[in-house]
Biopython code that builds the backbone (N, CA, C, O; Angstrom):
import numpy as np
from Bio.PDB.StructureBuilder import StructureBuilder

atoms = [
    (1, "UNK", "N", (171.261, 139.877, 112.863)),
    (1, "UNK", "CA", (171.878, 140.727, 111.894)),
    (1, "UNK", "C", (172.179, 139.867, 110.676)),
    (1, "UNK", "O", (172.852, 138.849, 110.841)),
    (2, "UNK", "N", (171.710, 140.211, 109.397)),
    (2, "UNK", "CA", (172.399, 139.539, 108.163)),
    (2, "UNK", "C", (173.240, 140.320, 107.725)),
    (2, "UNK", "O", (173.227, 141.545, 107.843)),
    (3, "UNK", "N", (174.444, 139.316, 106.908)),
    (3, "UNK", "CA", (175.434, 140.196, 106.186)),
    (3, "UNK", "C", (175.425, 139.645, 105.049)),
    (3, "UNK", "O", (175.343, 138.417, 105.011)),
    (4, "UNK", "N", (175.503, 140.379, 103.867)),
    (4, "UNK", "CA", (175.168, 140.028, 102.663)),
    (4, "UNK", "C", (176.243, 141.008, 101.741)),
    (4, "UNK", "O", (176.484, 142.215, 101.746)),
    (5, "UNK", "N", (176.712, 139.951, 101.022)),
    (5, "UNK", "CA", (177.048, 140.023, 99.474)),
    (5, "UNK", "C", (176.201, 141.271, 98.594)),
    (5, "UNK", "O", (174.976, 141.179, 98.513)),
    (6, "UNK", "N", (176.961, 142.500, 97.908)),
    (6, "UNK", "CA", (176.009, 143.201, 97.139)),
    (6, "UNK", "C", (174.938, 142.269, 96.154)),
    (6, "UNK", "O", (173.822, 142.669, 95.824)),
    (7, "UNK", "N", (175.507, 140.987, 95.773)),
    (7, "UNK", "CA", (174.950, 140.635, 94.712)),
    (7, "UNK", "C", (173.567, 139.742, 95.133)),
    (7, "UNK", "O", (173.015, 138.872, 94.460)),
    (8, "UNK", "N", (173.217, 140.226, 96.399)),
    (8, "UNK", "CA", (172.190, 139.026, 96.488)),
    (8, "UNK", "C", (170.632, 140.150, 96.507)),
    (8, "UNK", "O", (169.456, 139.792, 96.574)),
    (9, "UNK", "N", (171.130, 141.377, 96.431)),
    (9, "UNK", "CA", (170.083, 142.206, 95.452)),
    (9, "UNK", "C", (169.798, 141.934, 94.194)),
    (9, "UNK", "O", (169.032, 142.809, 93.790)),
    (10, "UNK", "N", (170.133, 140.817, 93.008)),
    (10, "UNK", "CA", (170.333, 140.190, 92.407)),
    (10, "UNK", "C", (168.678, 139.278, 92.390)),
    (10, "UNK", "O", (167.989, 139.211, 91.372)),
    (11, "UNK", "N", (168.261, 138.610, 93.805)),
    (11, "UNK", "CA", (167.384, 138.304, 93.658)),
    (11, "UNK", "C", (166.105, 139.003, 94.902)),
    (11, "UNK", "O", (165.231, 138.363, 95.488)),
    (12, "UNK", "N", (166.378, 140.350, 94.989)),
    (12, "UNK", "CA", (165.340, 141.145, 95.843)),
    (12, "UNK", "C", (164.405, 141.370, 94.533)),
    (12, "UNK", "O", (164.703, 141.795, 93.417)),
    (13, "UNK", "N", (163.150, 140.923, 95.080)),
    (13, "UNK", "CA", (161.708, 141.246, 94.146)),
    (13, "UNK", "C", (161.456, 142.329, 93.539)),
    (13, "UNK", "O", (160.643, 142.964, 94.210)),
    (14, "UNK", "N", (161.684, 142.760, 92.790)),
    (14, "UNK", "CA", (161.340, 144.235, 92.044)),
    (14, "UNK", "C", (160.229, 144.983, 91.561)),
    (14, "UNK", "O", (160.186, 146.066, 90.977)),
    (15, "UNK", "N", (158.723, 143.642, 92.171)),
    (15, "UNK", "CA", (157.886, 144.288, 91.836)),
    (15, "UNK", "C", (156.620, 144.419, 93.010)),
    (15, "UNK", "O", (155.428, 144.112, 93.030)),
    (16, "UNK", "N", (157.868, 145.241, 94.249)),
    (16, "UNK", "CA", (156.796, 145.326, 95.360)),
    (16, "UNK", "C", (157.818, 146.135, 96.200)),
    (16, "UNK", "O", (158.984, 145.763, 96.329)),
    (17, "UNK", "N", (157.315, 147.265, 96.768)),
    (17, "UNK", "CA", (157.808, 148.362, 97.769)),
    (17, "UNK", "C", (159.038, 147.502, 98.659)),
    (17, "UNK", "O", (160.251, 147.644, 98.508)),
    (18, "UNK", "N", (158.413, 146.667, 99.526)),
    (18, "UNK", "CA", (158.581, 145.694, 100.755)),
    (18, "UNK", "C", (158.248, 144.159, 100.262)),
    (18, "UNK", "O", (157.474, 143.690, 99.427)),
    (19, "UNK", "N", (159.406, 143.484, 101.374)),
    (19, "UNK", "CA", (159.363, 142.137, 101.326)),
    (19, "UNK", "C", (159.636, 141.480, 102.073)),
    (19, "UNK", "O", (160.223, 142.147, 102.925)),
    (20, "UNK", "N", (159.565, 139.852, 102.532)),
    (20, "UNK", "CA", (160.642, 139.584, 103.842)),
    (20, "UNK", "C", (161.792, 139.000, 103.303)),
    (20, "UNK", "O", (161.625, 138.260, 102.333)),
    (21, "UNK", "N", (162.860, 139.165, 103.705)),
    (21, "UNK", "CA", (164.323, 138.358, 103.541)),
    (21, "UNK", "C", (164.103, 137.150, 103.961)),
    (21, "UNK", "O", (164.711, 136.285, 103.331)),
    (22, "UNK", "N", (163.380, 136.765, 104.888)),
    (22, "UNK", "CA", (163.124, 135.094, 104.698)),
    (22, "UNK", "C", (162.536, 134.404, 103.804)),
    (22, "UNK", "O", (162.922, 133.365, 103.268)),
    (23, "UNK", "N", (161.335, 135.152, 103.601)),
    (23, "UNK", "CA", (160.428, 134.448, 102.850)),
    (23, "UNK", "C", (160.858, 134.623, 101.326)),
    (23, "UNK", "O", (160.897, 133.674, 100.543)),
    (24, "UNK", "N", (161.104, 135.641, 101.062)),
    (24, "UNK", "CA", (161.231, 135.558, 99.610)),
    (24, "UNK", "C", (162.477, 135.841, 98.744)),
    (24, "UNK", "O", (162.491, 136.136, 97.549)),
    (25, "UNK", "N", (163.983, 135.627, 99.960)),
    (25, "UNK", "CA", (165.141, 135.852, 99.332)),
    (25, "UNK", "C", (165.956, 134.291, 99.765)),
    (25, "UNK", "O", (166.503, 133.446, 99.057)),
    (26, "UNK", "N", (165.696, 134.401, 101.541)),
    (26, "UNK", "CA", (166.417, 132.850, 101.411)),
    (26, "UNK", "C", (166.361, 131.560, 100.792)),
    (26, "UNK", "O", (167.116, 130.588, 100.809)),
    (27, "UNK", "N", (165.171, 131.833, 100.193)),
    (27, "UNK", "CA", (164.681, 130.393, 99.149)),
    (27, "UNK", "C", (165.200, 130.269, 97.860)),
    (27, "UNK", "O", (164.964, 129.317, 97.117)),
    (28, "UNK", "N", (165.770, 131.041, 97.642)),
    (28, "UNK", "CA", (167.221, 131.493, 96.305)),
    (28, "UNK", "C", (168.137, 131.639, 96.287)),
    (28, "UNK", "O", (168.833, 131.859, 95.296)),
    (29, "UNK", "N", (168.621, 131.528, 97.978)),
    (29, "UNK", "CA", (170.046, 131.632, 98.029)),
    (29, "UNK", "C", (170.690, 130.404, 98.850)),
    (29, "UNK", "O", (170.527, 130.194, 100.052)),
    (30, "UNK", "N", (171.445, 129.647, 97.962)),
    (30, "UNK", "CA", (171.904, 128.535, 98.100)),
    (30, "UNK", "C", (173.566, 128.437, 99.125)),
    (30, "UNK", "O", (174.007, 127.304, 99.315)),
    (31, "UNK", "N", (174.203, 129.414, 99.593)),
    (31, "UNK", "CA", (174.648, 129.507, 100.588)),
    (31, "UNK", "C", (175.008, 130.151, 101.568)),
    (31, "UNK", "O", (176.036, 130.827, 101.590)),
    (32, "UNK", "N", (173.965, 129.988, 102.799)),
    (32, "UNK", "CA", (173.806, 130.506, 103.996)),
    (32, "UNK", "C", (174.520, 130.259, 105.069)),
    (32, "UNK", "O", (175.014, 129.132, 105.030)),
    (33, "UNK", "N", (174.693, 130.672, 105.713)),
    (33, "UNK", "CA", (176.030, 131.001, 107.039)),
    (33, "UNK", "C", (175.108, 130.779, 108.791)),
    (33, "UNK", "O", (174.026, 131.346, 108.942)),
    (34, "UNK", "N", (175.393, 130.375, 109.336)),
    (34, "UNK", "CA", (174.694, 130.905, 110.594)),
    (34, "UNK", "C", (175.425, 130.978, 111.734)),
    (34, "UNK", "O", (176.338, 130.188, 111.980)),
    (35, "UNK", "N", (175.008, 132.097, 112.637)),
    (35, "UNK", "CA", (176.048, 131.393, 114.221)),
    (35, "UNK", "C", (175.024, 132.035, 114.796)),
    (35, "UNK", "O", (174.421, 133.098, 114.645)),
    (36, "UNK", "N", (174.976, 130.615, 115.857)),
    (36, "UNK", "CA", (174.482, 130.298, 117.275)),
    (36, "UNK", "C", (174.826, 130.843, 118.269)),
    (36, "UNK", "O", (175.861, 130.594, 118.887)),
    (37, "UNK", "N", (173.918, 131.742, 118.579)),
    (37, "UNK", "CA", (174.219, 132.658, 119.990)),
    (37, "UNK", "C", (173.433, 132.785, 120.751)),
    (37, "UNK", "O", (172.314, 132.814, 120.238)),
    (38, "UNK", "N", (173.442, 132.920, 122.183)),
    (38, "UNK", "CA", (172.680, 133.414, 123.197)),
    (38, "UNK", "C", (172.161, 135.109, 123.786)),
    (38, "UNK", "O", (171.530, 135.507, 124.766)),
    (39, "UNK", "N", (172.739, 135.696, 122.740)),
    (39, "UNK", "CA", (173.150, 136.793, 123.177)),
    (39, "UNK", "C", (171.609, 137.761, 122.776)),
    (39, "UNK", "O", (171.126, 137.445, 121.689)),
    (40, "UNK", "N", (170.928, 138.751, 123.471)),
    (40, "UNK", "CA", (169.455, 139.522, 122.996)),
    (40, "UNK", "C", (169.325, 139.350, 121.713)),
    (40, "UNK", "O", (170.372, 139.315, 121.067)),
    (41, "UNK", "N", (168.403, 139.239, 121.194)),
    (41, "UNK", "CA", (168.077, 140.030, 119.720)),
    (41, "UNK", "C", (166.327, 140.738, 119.688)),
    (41, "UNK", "O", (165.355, 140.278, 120.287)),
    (42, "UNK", "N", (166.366, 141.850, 118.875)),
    (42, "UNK", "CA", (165.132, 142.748, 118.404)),
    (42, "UNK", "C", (165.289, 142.333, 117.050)),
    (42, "UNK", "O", (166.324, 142.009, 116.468)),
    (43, "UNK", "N", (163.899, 142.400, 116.551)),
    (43, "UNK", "CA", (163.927, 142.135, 115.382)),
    (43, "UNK", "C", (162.636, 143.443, 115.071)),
    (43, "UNK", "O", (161.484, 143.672, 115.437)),
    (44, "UNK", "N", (163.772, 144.123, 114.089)),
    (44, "UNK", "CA", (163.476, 145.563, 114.058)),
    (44, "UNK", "C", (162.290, 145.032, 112.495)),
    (44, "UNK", "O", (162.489, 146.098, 111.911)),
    (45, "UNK", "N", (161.733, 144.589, 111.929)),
    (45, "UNK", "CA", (161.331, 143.709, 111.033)),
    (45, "UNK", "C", (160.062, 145.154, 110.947)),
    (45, "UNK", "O", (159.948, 145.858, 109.944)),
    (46, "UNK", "N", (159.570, 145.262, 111.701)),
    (46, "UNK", "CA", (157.918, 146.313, 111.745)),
    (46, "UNK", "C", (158.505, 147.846, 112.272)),
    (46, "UNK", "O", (159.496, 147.919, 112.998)),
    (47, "UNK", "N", (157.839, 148.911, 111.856)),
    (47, "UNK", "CA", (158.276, 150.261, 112.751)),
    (47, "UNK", "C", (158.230, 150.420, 113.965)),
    (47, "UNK", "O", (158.905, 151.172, 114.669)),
    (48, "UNK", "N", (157.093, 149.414, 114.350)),
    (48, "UNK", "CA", (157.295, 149.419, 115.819)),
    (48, "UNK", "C", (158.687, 149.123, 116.731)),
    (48, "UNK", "O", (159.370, 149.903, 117.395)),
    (49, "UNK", "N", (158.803, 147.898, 116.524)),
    (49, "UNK", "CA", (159.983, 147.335, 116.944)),
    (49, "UNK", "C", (161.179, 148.156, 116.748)),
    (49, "UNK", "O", (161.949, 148.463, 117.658)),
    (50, "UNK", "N", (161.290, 148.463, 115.643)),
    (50, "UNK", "CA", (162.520, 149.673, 115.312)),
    (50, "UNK", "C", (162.533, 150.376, 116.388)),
    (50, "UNK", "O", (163.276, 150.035, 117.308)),
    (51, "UNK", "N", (161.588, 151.676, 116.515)),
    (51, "UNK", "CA", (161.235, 152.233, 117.286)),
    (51, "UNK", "C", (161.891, 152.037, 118.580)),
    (51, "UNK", "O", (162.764, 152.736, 119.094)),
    (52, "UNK", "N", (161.240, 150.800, 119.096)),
    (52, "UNK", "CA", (161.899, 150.421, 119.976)),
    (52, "UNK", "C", (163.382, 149.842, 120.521)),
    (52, "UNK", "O", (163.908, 149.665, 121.620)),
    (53, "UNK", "N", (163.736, 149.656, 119.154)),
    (53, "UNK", "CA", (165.501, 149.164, 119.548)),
    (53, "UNK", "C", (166.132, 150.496, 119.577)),
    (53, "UNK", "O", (167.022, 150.842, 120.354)),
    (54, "UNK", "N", (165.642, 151.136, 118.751)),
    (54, "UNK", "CA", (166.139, 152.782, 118.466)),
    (54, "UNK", "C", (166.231, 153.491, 119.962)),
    (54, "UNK", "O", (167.222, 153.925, 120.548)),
    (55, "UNK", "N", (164.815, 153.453, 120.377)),
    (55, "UNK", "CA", (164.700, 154.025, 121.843)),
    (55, "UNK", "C", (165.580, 153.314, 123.040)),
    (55, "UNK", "O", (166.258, 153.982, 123.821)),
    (56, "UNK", "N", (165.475, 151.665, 123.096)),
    (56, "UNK", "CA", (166.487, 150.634, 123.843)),
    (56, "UNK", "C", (168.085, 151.167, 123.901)),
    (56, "UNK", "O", (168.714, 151.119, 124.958)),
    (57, "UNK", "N", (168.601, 151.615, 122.809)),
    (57, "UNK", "CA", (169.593, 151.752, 122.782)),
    (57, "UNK", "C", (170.039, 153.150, 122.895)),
    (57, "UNK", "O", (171.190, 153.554, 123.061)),
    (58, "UNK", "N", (168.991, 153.801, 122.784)),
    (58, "UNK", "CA", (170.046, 155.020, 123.588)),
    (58, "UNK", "C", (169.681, 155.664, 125.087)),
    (58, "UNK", "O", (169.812, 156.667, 125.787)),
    (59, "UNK", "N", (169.051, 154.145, 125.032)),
    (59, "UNK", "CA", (168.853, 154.382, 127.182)),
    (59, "UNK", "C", (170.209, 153.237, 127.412)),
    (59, "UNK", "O", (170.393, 152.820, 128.556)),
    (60, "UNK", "N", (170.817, 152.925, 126.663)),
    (60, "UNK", "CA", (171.937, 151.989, 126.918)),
    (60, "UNK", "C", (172.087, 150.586, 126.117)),
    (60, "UNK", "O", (173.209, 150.229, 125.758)),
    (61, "UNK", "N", (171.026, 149.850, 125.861)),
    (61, "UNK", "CA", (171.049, 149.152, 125.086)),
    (61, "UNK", "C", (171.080, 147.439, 126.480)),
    (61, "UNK", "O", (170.409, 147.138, 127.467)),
    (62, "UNK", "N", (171.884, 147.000, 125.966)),
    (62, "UNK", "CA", (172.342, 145.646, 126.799)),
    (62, "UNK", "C", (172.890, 145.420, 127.478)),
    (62, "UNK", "O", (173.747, 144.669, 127.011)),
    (63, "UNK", "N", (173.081, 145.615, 128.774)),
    (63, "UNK", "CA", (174.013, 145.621, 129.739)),
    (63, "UNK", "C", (174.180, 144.317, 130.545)),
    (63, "UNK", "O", (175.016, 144.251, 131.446)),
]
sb = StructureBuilder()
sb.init_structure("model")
sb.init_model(0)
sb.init_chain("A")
sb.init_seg("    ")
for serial, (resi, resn, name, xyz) in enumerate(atoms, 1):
    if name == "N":
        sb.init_residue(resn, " ", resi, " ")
    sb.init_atom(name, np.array(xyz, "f"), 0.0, 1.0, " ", f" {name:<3s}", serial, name[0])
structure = sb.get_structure()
């Protein structure tokens, strides 16, 4: 999950539908946060995957 500042739309690309937040926002943003966890992650990143956390979670999710 990222949590972000309104202002870091500030440097989202404006001249393309779609983009990745790694590739082409974290390289401009000079301070990043992280925590280390063990805990599942989906990375809803493609429709597929969505899809699938969407569906994961309302058969229960993580138990």
């Amino acid at each position: 999950m990222y949590l972000f500042n309104e202002a870091i739309t500030e440097v989202f690309p404006k001249d393309r539908d779609s983009f990745s937040i790694e590739q082409n926002v974290f390289p401009y943003v000079s301070d990043l946060w992280t925590l280390c966890t063990d805990a599942n992650w989906i990375d809803i990143g493609v429709p597929e995957r969505l899809a699938y956390a969407r569906q994961h979670f309302r058969n229960g999710g993580f138990r």
